[in-house]
C-alpha positions, 0 to 999 in steps of 0.5 A, spaced: 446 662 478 452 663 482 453 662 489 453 669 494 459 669 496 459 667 503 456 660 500 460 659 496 466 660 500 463 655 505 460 650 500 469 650 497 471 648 504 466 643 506 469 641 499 477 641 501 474 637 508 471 632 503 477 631 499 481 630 505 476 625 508 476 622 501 485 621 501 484 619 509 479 613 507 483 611 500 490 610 504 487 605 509 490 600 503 496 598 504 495 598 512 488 594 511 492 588 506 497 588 511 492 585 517 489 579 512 491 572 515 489 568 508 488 572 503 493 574 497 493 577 491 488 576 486 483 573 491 484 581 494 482 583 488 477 580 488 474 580 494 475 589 494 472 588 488 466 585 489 464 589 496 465 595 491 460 593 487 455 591 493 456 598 496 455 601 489 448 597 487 445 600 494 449 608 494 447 609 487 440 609 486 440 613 493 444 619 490 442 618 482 434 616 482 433 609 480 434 611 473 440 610 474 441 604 471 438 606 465 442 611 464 448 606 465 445 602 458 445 608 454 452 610 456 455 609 450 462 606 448 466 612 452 462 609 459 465 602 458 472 604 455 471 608 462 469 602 466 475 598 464 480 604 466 477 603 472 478 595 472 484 595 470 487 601 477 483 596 482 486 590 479 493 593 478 493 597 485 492 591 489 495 586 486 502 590 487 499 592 494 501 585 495 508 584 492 511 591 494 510 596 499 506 601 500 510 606 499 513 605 492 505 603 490 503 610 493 509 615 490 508 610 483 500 613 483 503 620 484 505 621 476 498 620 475 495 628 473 503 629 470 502 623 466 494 624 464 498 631 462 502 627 457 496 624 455 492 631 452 498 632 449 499 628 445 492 625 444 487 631 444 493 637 443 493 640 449 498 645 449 504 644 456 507 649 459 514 649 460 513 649 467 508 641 467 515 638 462 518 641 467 515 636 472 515 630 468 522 631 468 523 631 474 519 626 476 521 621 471 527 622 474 525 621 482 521 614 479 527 612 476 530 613 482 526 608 485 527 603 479 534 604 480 534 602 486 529 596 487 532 592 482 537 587 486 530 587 491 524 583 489 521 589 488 520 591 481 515 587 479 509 590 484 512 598 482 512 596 475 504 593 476 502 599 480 505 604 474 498 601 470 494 605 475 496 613 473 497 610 466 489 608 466 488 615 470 491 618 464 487 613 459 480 614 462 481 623 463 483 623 456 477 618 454 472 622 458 475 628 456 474 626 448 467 623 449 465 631 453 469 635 447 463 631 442 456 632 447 457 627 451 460 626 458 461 621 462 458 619 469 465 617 473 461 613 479 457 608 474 464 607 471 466 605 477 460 600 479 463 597 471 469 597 474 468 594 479 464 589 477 470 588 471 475 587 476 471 581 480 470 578 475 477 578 471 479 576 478 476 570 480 479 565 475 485 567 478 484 568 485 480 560 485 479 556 490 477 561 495 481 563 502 479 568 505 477 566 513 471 570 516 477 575 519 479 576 511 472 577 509 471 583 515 477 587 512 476 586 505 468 589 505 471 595 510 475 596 503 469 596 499 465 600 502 469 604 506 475 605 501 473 605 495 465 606 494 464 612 499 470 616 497 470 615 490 462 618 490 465 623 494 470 625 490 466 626 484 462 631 488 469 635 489 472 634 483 465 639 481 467 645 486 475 643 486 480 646 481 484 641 478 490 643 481 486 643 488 483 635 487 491 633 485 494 637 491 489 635 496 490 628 492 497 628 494 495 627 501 494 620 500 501 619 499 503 622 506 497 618 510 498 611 507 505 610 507 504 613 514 499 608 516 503 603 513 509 604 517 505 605 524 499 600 522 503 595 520 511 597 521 513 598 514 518 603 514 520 607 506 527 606 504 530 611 503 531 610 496 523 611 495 523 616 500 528 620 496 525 619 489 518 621 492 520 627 494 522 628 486 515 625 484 512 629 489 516 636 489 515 636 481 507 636 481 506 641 488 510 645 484 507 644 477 500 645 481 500 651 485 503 655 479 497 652 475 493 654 481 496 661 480 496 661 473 488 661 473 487 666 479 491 672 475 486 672 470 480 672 475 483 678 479 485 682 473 477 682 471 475 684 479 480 690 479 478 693 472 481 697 468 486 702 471 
């Protein structure tokens, strides 16, 4: 039974306020790794990793039932194929955190809905319009940019690193995407406790002997639970009363706000070359998005107005 209009209209903005908190919350990253002392790369990894899966273990049995668990065994291939995608954009994420920028991570993690795009179409068939290979152009050409222009600067390596992340995206859509096409959808929130837990223990090895001082620690569980667990059970709720292209709008905000934390929270001015490739990467999926949003209205006003 669909909402009255007035619920559903609140129900919609309650969910665009969420969606905001959720990029404020997941752009503390980069802010937040610039204030540890003792801890680096692998070791971050791990730590976020690890708080992740503490806060989920006490989140997921208040909001699911204690069932839960049980329904994560019987997830099937697509639940654990899903859980390494997500072992993979924690893993990959905070690694490049700590050997680039902020900004260069955040505007490589902005391919992601036109990678995931590319993805359908050449995994399940998905038929884009010419205005999304539009925007794959374009934003290839802003990421180019940014390659370019990193080359000479000891920063490649951490932009490379952080491409894994929308190529994962683009991964773990196209997985949950099939599994749904068969009669079986994928719980995203489990996927990511496995992730989690993936990602901690692929980490350990490599971020062994420990180092992270009780400063450290208190930063490092804020990532866990505040950036990553919270946001994440969030913005599952809101990907169910958001369009698509209203989630990657609204997720573009994180974008803004971390490079924005980052350069008052921790002085870490963009250069100008990641600035200009940004705003091709980001220009290219706001114009694909809103005329995607536009496209899906038309049909559901002709249906209102009637025939004429």
């Amino acid at each position: 039974m669909s909402l009255p209009g007035n619920a559903s209209d609140a129900r919609h903005g309650r969910a665009v306020v969420s969606m905001v908190v959720v990029t404020l919350m997941w752009a503390t990253a980069g802010v937040v790794t610039r204030q540890l002392e003792q801890a680096r790369s692998f070791e971050v990894t791990f730590w976020r990793s690890f708080f992740t899966v503490l806060s989920l273990l006490v989140i997921l049995p208040l909001w699911q039932g204690r069932g839960v668990f049980a329904r994560m065994r019987r997830g099937g291939a697509a639940l654990w194929i899903s859980g390494l995608c997500w072992a993979l954009m924690f893993t990959a994420f905070m690694v490049a955190l700590t050997l680039t920028r902020v900004a260069n991570v955040l505007v490589t993690m902005a391919l992601g809905p036109l990678l995931t795009a590319l993805a359908a179409r050449i995994f399940i068939g998905q038929r884009l319009p010419a205005r999304t290979w539009a925007a794959i152009v374009v934003a290839g050409l802003g990421i180019g940019w940014m390659f370019g222009g990193q080359l000479g600067e000891g920063q490649l390596t951490g932009t490379l690193l952080a491409l894994l992340v929308p190529l994962a995206t683009a991964c773990n859509w196209t997985v949950t995407q099939h599994a749904h096409a068969r009669g079986h959808d994928v719980d995203l929130v489990p996927a990511v406790l496995i992730g989690a837990a993936l990602s901690a223990l692929f980490a350990l090895p490599l971020a062994w002997p420990l180092q992270a001082n009780v400063h450290d620690l208190g930063w490092l569980g804020f990532l866990g639970l505040f950036q990553l667990a919270i946001p994440c059970v969030l913005s599952v709720w809101c990907a169910g009363v958001l369009k698509a292209p209203e989630v990657a709008l609204l997720g573009l905000l994180e974008v803004v706000f971390g490079i924005a934390f980052a350069w008052l929270g921790a002085g870490e001015e963009p250069e100008a070359g990641v600035l200009t490739g940004g705003l091709l990467v980001i220009g290219a999926l706001v114009f694909n998005e809103l005329l995607g949003l536009r496209d899906r209205r038309m049909p559901l006003a002709q249906s209102l107005a009637g025939p004429h």
